[in-house]
N, C-alpha and C positions, 0 to 999 in steps of 0.2 A: 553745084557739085554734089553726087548724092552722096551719103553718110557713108561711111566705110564699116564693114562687119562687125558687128562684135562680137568683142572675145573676153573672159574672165581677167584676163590679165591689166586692159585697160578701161573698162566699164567700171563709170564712176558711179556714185550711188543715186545724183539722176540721171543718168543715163537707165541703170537700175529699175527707178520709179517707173519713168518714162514707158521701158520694155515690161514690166508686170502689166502696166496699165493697158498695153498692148496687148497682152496675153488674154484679160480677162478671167472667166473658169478656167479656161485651159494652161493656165500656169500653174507649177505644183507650188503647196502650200511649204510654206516657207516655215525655214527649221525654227525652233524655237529658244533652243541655245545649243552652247556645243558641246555636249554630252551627249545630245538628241542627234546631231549630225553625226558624232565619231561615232557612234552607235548604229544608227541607220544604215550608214555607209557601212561598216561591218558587217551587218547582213543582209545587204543588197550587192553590194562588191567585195566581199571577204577578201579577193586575193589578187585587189588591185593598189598600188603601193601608193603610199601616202605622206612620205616623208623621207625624206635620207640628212643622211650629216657627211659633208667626203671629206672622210676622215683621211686622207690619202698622206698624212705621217703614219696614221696607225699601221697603215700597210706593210710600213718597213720593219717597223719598230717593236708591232703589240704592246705600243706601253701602256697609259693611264686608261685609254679605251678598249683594252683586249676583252673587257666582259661585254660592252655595249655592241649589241646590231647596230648596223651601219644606215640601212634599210629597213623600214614596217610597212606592213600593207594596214590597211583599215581594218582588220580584225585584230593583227598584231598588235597595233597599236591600243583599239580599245579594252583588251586582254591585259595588257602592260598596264594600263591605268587603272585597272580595276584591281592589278597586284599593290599596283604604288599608293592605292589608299587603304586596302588594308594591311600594309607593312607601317603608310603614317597614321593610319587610325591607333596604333599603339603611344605615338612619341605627341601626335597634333592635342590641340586643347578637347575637353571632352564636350565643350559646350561648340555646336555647330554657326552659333551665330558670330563665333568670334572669327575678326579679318586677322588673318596671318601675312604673314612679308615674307618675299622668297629673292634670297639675294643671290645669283648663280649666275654664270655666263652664257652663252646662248649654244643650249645644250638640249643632248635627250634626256639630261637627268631634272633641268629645267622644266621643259614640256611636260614628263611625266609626273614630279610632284605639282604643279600647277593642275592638271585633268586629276592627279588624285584626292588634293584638297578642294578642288568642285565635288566631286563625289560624294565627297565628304559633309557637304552643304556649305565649304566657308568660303569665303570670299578673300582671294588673295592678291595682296598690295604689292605688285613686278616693282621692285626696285632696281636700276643698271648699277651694276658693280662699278661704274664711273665717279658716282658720287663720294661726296665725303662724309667723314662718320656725323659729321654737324648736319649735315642735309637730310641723313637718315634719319637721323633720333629726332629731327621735326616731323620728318611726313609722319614717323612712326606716332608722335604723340598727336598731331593730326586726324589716323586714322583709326588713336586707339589700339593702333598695333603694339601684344604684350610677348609677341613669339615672333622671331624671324628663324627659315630653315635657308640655312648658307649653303652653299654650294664649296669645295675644298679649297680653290683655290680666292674664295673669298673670305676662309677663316680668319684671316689676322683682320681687314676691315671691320667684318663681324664684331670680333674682340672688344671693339674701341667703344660698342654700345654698352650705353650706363648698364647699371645690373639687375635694372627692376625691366629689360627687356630681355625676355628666355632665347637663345643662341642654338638654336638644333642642328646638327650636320643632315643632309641629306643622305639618307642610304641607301645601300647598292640594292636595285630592284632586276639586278643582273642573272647574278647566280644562282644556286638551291630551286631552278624553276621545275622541279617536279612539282612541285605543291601547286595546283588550279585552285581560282579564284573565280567560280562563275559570277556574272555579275549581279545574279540575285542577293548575291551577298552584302550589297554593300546596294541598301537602297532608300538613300536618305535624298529630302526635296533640293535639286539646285538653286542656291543663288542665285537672284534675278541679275545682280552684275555677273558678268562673263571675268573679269579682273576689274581691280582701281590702278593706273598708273599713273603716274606725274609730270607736271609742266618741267620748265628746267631751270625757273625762277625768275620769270621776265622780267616783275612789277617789286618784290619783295626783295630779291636776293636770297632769296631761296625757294626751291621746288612744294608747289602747288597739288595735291589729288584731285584727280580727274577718273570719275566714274567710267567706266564703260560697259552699257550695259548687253546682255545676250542680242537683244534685239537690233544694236549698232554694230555686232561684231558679224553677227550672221542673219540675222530677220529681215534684215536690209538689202544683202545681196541676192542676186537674181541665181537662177539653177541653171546655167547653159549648161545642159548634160547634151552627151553625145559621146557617138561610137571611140572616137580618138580627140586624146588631149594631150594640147603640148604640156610639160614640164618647165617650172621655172623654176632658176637658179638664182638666191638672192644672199648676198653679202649684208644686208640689214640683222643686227640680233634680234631673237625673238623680245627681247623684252621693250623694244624701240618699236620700229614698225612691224616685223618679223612675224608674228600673231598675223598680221591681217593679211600678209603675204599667202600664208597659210588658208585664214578662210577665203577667201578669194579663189583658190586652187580649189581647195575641198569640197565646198559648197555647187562645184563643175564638175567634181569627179576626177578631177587632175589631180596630180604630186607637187609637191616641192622641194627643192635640193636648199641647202644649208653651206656656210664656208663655217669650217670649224674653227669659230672663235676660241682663244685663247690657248690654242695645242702649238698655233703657230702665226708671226704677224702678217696685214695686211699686205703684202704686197703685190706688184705685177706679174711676177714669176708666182706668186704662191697661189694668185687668182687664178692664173693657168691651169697651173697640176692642180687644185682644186675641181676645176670643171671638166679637166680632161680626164680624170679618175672618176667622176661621178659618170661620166658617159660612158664609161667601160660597165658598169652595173645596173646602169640606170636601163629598168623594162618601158620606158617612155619615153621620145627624143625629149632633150632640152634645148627648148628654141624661144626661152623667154629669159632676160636678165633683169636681173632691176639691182640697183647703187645710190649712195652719197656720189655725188660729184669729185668727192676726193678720191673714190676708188676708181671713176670711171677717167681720172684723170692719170693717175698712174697708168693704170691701162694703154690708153693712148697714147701715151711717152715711150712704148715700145712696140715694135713690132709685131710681137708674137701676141700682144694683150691685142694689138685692132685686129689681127683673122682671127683671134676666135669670138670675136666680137660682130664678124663680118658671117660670121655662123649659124648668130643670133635670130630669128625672127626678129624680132621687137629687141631693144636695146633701154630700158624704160631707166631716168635718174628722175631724183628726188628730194626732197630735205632741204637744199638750198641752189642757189640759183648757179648753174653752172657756165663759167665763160665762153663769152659768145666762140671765139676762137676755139676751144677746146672742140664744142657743139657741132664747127661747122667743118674742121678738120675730120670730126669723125662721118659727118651726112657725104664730102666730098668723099671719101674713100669707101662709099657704100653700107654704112652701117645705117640702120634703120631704127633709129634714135627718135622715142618720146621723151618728151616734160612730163611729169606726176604732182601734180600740186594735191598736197592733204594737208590736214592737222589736227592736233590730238583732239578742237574740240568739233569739228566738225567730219570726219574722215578724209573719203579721198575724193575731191571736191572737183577737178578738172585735168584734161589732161590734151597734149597734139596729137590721137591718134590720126590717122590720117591717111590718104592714096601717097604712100611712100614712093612712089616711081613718077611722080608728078610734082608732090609737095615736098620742097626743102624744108621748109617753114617750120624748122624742130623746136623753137621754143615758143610759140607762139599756141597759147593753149585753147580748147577750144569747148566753151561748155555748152550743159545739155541747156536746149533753145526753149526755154519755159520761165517766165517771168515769176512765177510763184514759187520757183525751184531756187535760185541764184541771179543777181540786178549787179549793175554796176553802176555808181554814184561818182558823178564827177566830182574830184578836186583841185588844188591847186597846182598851176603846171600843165595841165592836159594830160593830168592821171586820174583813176577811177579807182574808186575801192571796193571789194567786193566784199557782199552782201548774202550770208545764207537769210532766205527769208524765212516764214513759219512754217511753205509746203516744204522743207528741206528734209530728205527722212532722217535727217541724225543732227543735232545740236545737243551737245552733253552742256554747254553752258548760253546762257543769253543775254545780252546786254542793250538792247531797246525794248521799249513799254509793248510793241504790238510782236514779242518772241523772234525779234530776226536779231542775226547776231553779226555786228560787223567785223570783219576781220582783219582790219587792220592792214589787210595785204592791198597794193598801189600798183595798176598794173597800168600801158598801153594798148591802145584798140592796135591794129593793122592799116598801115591805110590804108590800102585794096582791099583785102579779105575780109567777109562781113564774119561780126564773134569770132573774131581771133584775137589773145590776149596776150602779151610778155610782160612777165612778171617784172616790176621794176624795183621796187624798195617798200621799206614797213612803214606808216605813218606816224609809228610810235618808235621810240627807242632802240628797240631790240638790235643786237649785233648777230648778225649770222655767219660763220666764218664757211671758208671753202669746204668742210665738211659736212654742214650741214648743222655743227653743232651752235645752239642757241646761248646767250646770256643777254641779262637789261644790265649796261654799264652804269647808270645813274648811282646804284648803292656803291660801288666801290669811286666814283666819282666825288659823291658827297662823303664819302671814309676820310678820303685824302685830304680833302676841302677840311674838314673838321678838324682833322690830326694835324699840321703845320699852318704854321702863318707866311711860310715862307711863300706858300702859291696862291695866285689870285684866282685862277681859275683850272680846271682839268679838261682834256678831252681825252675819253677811249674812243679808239677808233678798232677796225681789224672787217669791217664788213667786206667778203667775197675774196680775204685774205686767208693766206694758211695760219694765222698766229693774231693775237691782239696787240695791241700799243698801243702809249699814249702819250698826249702833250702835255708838257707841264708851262705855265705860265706866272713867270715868277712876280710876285707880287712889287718887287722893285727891279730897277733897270740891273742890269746882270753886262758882266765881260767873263770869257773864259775862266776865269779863277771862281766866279760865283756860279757860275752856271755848274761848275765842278760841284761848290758847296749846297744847291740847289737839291741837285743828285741824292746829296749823301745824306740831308733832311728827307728826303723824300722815302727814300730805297729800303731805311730800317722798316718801314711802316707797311711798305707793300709785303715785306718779308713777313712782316706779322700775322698780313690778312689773308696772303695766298692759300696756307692750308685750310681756310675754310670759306675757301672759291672755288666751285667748280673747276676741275684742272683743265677746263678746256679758256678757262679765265682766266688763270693767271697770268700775269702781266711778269717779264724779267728783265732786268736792268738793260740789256742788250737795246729792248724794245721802247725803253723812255728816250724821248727827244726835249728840250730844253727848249723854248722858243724866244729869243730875244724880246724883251718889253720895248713898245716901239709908242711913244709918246701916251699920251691922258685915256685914247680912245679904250673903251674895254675890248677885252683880247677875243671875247666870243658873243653871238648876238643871244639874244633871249627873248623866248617868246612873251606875252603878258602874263603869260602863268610863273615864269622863271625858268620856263626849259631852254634849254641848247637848242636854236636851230640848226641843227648835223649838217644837212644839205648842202647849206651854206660853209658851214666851218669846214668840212673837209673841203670843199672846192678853195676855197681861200688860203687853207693849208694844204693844200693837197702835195706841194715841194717837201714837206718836214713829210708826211706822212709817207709819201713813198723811200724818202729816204731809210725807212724801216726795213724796206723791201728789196733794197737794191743793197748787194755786198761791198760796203765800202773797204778800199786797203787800211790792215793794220799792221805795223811793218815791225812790230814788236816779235813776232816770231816766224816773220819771213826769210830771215837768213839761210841764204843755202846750205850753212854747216849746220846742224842739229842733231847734238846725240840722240841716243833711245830715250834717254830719262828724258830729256827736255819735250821729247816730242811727246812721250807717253802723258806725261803732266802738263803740258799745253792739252792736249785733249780730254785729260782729266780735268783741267779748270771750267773748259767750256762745261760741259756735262755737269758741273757742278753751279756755275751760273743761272744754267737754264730751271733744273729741277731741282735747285734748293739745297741740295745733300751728298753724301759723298755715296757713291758706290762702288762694287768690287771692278777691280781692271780686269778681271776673268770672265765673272759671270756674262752670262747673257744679259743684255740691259732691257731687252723685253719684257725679260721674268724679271725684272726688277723692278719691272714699275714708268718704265722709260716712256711714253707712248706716242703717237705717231707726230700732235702735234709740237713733242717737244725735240721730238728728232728734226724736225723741218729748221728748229731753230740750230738746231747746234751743226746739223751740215751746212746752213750759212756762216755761222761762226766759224767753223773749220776754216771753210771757202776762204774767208777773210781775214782770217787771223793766221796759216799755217802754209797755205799753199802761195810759193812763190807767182810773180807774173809769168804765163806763159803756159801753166800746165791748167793740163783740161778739168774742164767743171768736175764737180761728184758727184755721180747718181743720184736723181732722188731718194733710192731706197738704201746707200748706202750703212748708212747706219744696222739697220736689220740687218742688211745681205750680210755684216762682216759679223754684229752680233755682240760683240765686246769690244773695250775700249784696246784691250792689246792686237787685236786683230784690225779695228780699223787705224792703227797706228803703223800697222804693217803696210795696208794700203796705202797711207798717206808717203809711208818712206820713200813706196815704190813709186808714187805718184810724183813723187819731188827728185825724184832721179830717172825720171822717164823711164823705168824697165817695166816687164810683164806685171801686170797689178794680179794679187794674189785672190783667188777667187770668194776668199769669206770665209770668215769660221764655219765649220762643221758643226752649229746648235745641237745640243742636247734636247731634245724634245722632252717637253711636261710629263715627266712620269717614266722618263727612263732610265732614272736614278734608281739607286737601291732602298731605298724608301719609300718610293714609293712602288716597285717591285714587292717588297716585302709586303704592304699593304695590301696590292691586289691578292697576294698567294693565302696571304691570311683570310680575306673575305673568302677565298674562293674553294679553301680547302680544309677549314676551321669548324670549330663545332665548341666552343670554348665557354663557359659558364662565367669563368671571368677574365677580364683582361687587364692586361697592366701597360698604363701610357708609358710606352716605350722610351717616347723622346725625353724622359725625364731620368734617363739613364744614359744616355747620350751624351757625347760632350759637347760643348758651346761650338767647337769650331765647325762642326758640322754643318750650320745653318750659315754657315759663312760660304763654307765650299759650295753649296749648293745654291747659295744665293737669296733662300727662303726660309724662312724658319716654318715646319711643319707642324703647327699647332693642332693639327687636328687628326694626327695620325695615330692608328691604335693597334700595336702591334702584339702578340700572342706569344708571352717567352713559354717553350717548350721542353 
């Protein structure tokens, strides 16, 4: 069957090798880093567009984004960078050798101070505003990091860094743009790394830096230039995979579209009007996607997300292994669905492009056909583990004697199809949940193990789940009453550790399962080293463990009478189960901190603690769509008396409060020698009604 075209989108980095090699002279010489690309690109294609964010709240609203363009072409853009480093050439350290941290969400205000502290020569450490302050202040002391520039709605995280690391806000590279910045101006040597970012703490329990350098982010990629290019649209932030999204596009002459993280959450309806408002501006069709499997799953769970998905050229998911059903539901209905396998230290390593009008075979990946590029090594079971070898153009780390690096990833051949692979599980530890997001259970495994006598053994589990759990195995024989007291040894401890687990880790009481001690045998096998064989334990537990997953009845507040208060405070318990703490019954629980994976637990909770037998399941995205605990209480009411369900809160979007109203008008219409922190004139209850406390706002009394 011959090879199918390529295109930027799925061309992996041997696929890459493979077509330079092909090319010979006649290939153009490949960028050098990406200051050299946004630059070039600038003036070779000055006013062909390079980026968008669809910002399609700001549409309604002009709140928090009414200064930022929506859309840069490549001169835009390397104009903007060239302002954004001589506005942080004022505030950045004076020494160019020093790595700075940029903690922001996946924004233009992101991009631009990242391109302006390259300018600048420094080399800077993408932090995801997911982490916790303990995770930061390790990478930071890791990599030396003595400055982080926070992004606003990452002040208060920020905060939490000890105080011998400097806190800069990011400023507005919006306004006052009469002043040009040619880029003669600012002409210092780029750093050989393109950025450092991080594992997610597989081996340690905590996140790891991971160099990347110019030549892995762009040297490596091949130039399909040409007359027209599709445009892709990716739900990834840039600080995750989102960058390579980016060059990928760039380095072809293509765009990329962006969902605007953090103005409004993930959902299926918001992915909609997200791409349906970028197609109204977009000078490029958008006929490329790419996702987590959690977003491509949402999607799929309604209608309106598979046509525009059916829209797509290419439908490309990533990050973790997405279910077979999901996969083949969406191939049946005509969406033209690849697999993307990468990682942070190898890139993007394989993928099923393929004759879509022939080949179903969406998960089945299929790599470049070169034995010096990537091998596959039998193991146990009739799995393979794959192999970057030493021709591979990008290994940021190595772990055998002759530079090949194994990865740990365990896949299946095809049986017909010759090199065709589905990805099957890790060989090592690692939990991957339905999102894509990563943790190694073992350190909170052995926490537990350490902290009580009361358990013999632990297992987390959660792989290809929306949520983590785990088995507790009590050290002596257990009946209902000790299994009770098992719990309540166990639960102080977890509660200790969770704020300084990754929040895609933490474990909530909902999620512990109890397992009866059942005579002398040990509860879990282990290999000679002393590890868990998982494979095994979850097959042998696999009744407890889905029991996590399946909404058992709680008939504790299923009674069909239920005042407002009981209902309101049933859903305020749940909510406070899950995420540990109490929040407002008004606010938006998004801007609280709420996030997607803790919503998944608490609409199961709902489901089985609230809703009588008989009434209909609750939307996956119910949580979001209502927005507040008073609002989805109003749903619940109507859902437990069968009438019209009430369509959701009306959100307030980020920034269309009068604070931060006041904020924008002050950047934009100010001229002020001093300012005075407003919010220290303010009363307390303010940060209540609004749900945030605005630490980082600087207001102009006049």
């Amino acid at each position: 069957m011959p090879a199918p075209e390529l295109n930027y989108f799925t061309c992996t980095l041997g696929e890459a090798a493979l077509w330079k090699r092909r090319q010979g002279h006649q290939e153009q010489q490949a960028y050098k880093d990406v200051i050299e690309l946004v630059d070039l690109q600038a003036q070779e294609l000055p006013d062909s567009a390079a980026i968008g964010f669809a910002n399609f709240v700001d549409a309604d609203t002009q709140a928090e984004t009414l200064h930022q363009p929506s859309l840069l072409s490549f001169r835009e853009l390397s104009e903007f960078s060239v302002k954004a480093a001589a506005i942080l050439e004022q505030a950045a350290p004076p020494s160019s050798s020093e790595t700075i941290g940029l903690l922001c969400s996946s924004s233009l205000d992101f991009l631009l101070t990242w391109l302006g502290l390259m300018r600048l020569g420094h080399t800077v450490f993408l932090l995801a505003p997911q982490l916790s302050a303990l995770a930061i202040e390790h990478l930071c002391h890791s990599a030396t990091v003595k400055s982080i520039f926070a992004g606003r709605s990452e002040t208060k995280l920020a905060s939490q860094m000890p105080n011998k690391i400097s806190i800069k806000p990011i400023p507005n590279y919006y306004y006052n743009s009469s002043k040009s910045y040619p880029p003669g101006d600012i002409n210092i040597a780029v750093s050989q790394l393109a950025y450092l970012r991080h594992t997610s703490g597989t081996t340690s329990g905590l996140p790891k830096p991971i160099q990347q350098t110019n030549w892995g982010a762009v040297g490596a990629l091949p130039r399909l230039t040409g007359d027209f290019k599709i445009a892709t649209f990716s739900t990834t932030p840039l600080y995750h995979g989102g960058l390579a999204d980016c060059f990928r596009a760039w380095t072809s002459d293509a765009m990329v579209w962006f969902f605007p993280e953090g103005l409004v959450p993930i959902t299926a309806k918001s992915v909609v009007s997200a791409i349906e408002h970028a197609r109204t501006i977009s000078p490029y069709q958008i006929g490329y996607f790419t996702s987590v499997p959690y977003v491509l799953q949402l999607l799929a769970g309604h209608d309106m997300g598979v046509k525009i998905l059916q829209t797509m050229e290419i439908v490309g998911v990533g990050g973790a292994a997405l279910p077979l059903s999901v996969g083949d539901q969406l191939t049946s209905a005509g969406v033209n669905l690849v697999s993307r396998l990468g990682s942070a230290e190898c890139g993007f390593l394989m993928s099923s492009h393929r004759d879509y009008s022939t080949d179903t075979n969406w998960q089945y990946l299929r790599p470049a056909c070169d034995e010096d590029l990537l091998s596959f090594e039998p193991r146990e079971g009739g799995l393979y583990e794959l192999i970057a070898k030493p021709g591979w153009p990008l290994r940021a780390v190595t772990n055998r004697e002759d530079g090949s690096y194994a990865t740990s990833d365990l896949f299946q051949p095809h049986s017909s199809i010759g090199n065709a692979w589905r990805y099957h599980s890790r060989a090592d530890s690692l939990i991957v949940l339905a999102n894509g997001k990563k943790f190694d259970p073992s350190p909170i495994e052995g926490a537990l193990l350490a902290s009580t006598k009361a358990l013999e053994d632990v297992l987390i589990f959660g792989t290809g789940k929306d949520f983590p759990g785990a088995l507790l195995f009590p050290a002596t024989a257990t009946d209902e009453s000790t299994e009770e007291e098992v719990l309540s040894a166990v639960w102080p401890i977890i509660e200790r550790s969770n704020p300084n687990s990754q929040s895609h880790a933490r474990l909530t009481r909902y999620a512990l399962v109890v397992v009866p001690k059942s005579g002398n045998e040990p509860a879990l096998e282990k290999s000679s080293k002393g590890t868990i064989m998982r494979r095994q334990a979850e097959e042998r537990y696999s009744r407890f463990i889905e029991s996590v997953y399946v909404s058992s009845p709680d008939q504790s507040l299923k009674a069909d009478e239920l005042d407002d208060d009981e209902l309101v405070a049933g859903i305020f318990g749940k909510f406070t189960q899950v995420v540990g703490r109490s929040i407002s019954l008004e606010g938006d629980v998004f801007h609280q901190g709420v996030d997607s994976t803790a919503c998944i637990q608490i609409r199961k909770l709902i489901e089985s603690s609230l809703l009588p037998d008989g009434c209909a399941p609750l939307p996956a995205n119910i949580i979001y769509e209502c927005g507040s605990i008073r609002a989805i209480a109003d749903y619940i009411r109507a859902n437990r008396q069968g009438g019209d369900k009430p369509k959701g809160a009306q959100r307030m979007p980020p920034g269309a409060d009068e604070m931060d109203e006041m904020w924008d008008l002050a950047e934009a219409f100010s001229n002020f020698s001093r300012l005075i922190r407003l919010q220290d004139l303010l009363l307390a209850e303010s940060s209540d009604f609004l749900g945030r406390p605005r630490a980082d706002f600087k207001g102009a009394i006049i």
